[in-house]
VOBA-1610 file (N, C-alpha, C; in pm, whole numbers, padded with zeros to 5 digits, always signed):
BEGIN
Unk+00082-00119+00000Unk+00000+00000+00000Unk+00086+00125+00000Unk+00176+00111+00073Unk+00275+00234+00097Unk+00368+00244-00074Unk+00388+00147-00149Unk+00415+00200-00300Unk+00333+00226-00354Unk+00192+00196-00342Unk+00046+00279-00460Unk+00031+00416-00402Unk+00060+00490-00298Unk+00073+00601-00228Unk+00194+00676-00289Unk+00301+00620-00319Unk+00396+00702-00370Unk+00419+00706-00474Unk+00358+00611-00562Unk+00321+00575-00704Unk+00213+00709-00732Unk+00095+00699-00689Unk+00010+00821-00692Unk+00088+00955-00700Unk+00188+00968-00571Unk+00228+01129-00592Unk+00314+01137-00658Unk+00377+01082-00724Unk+00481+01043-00820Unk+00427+01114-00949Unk+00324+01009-00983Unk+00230+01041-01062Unk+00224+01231-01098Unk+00120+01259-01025Unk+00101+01383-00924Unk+00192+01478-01008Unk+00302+01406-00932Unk+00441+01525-00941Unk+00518+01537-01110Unk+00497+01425-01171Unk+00605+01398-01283Unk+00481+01367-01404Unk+00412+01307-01401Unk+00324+01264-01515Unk+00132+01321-01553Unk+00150+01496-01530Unk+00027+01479-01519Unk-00046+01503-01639Unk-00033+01465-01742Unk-00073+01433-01890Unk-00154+01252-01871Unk-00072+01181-01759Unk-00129+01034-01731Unk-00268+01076-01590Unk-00212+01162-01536Unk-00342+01221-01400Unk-00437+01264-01460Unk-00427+01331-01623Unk-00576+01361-01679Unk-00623+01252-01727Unk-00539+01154-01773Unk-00615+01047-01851Unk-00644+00966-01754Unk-00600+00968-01647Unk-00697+00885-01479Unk-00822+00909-01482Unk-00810+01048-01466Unk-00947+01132-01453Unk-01080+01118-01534Unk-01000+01143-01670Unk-01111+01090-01816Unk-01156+01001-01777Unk-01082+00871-01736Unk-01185+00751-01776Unk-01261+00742-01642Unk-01209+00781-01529Unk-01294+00816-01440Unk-01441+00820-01442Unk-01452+00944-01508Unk-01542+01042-01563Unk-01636+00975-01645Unk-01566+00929-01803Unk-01628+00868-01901Unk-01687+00730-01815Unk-01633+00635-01713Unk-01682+00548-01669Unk-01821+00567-01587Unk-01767+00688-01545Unk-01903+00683-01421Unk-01984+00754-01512Unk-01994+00817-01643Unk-02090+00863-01714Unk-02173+00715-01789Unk-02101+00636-01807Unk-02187+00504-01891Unk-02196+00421-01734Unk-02158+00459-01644Unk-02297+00379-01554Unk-02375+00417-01482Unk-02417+00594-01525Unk-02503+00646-01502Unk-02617+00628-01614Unk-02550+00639-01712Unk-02652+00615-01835Unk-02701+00483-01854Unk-02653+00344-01837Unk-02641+00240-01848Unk-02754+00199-01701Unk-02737+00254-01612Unk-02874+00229-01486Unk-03005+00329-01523Unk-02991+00428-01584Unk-03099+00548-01632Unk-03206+00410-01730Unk-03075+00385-01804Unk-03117+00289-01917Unk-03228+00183-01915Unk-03176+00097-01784Unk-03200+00006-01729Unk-03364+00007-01702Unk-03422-00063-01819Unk-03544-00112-01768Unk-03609-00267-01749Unk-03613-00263-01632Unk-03658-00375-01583Unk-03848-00439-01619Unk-03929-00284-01645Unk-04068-00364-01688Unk-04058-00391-01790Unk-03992-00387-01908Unk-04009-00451-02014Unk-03970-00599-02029Unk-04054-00695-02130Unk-04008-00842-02091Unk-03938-00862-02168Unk-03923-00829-02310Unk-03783-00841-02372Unk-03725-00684-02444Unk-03626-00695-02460Unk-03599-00608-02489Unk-03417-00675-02598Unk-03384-00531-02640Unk-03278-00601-02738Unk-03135-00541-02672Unk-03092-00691-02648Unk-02945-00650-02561Unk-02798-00676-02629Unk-02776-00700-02764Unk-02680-00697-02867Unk-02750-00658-03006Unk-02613-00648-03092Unk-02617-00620-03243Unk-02476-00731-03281Unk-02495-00745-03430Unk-02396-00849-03454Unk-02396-00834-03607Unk-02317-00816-03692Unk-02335-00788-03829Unk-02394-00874-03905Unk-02402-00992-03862Unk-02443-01126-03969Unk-02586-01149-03888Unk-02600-01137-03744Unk-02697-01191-03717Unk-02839-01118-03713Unk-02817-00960-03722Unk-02853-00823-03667Unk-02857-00811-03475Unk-02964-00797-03500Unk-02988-00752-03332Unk-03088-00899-03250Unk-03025-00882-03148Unk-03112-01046-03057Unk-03152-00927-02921Unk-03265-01018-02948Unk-03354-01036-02777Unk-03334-01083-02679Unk-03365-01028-02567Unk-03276-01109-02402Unk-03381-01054-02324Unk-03353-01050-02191Unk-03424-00982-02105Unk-03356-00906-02037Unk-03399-00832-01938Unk-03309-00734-01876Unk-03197-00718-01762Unk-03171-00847-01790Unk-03086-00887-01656Unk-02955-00857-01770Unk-02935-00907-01905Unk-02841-00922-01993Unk-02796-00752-02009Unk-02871-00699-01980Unk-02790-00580-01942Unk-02750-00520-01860Unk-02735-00560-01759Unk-02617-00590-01650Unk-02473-00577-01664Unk-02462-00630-01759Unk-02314-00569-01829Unk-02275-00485-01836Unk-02317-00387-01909Unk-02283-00221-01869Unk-02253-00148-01807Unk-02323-00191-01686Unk-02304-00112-01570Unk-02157-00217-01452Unk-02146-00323-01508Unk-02045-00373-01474Unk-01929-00355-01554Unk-01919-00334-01638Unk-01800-00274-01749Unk-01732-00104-01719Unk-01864-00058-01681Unk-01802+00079-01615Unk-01737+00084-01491Unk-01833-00022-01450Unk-01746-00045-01263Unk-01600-00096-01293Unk-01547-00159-01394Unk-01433-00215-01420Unk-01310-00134-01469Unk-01416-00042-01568Unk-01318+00057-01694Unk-01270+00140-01560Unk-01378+00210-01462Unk-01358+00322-01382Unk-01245+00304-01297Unk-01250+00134-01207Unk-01213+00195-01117Unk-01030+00060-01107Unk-01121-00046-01160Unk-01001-00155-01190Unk-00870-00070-01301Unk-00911-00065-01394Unk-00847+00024-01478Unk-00735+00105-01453Unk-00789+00183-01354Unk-00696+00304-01314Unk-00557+00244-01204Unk-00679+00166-01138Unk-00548+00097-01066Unk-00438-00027-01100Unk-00465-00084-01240Unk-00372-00145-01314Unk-00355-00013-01370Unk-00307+00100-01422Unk-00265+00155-01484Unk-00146+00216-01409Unk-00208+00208-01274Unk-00061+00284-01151Unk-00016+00198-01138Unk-00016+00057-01155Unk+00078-00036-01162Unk+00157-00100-01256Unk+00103-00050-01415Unk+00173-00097-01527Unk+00263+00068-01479Unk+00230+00208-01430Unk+00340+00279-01409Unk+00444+00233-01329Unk+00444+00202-01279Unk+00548+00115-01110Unk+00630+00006-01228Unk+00562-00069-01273Unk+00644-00176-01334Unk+00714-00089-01457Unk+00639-00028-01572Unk+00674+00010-01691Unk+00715+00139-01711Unk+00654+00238-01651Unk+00668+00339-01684Unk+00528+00442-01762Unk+00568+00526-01750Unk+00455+00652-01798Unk+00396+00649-01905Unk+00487+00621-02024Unk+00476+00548-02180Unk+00316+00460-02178Unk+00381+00344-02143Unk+00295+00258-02130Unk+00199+00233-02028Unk+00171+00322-01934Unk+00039+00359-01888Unk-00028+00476-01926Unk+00027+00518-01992Unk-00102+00632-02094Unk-00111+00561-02199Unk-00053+00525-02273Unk-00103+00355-02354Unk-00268+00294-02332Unk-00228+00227-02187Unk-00328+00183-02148Unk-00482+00241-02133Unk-00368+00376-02088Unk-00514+00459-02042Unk-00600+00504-02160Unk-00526+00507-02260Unk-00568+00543-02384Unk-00658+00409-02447Unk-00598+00325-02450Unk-00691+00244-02510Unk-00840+00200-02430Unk-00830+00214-02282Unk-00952+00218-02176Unk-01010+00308-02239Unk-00958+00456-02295Unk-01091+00535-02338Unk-01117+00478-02450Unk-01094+00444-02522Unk-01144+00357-02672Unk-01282+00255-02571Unk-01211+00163-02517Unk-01328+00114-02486Unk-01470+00117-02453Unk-01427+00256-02312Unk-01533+00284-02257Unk-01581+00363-02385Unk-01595+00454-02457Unk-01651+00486-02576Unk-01712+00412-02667Unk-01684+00292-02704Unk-01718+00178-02766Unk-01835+00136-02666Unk-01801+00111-02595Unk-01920+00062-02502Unk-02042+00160-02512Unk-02041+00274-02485Unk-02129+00396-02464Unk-02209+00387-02643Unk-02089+00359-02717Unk-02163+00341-02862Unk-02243+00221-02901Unk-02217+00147-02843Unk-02283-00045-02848Unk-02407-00004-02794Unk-02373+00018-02639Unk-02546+00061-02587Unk-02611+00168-02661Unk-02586+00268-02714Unk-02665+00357-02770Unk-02760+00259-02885Unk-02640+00237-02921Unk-02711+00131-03076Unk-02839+00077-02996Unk-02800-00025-02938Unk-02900-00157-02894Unk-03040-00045-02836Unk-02994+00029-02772Unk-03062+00110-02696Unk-03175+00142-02762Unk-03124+00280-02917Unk-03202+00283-03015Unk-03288+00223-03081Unk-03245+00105-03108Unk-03340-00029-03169Unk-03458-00064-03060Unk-03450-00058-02944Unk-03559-00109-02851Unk-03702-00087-02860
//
């Protein structure tokens, strides 16, 4: 615990181009699982919880979207803290790397649900 503490102000002190991109996905995370529970409707009995190019769009129920809001809990908060640890091991490089491609994701994600969303 006492190196993720000095890893942080490290951070802080030397890399804060990687402290905004903490922040972003932060942000972008807790925005798709705000939207992603807003989303979340439970009275409907089916509803459409993927898209797929060959197959189009499938039906589920609403538990299958559950995902979402667990993907943000992951992007937000797992994320950040493998990212202060690919810094500790790797370096600054390759945790804005990371952090960079987490925002790809969480964006991707926010775009998947919109889709499915739309179609409902």
């Amino acid at each position: 615990m006492k190196t993720f503490k000095e890893d942080i102000i490290k951070i802080y002190q030397t890399e804060r181009g990687m402290l905004v991109l903490m922040i972003i996905n932060l942000l972008l995370a807790i925005g798709l699982l705000v939207f992603s529970i807003i989303k979340l409707n439970p009275n409907l009995s089916v509803i459409r919880v993927g898209y797929g190019d060959i197959d189009g769009y499938r039906d589920g129920g609403w538990i299958d979207m559950l995902a979402f809001p667990v993907l943000a809990i992951i992007f937000g908060v797992l994320h950040n803290l493998l990212a202060v640890k690919i810094f500790h091991k790797r370096g600054g490089g390759m945790a804005k790397f990371f952090l960079l491609l987490t925002t790809a994701l969480i964006l991707g994600a926010i775009l998947v649900l919109a889709r499915v969303l739309g179609e409902g």
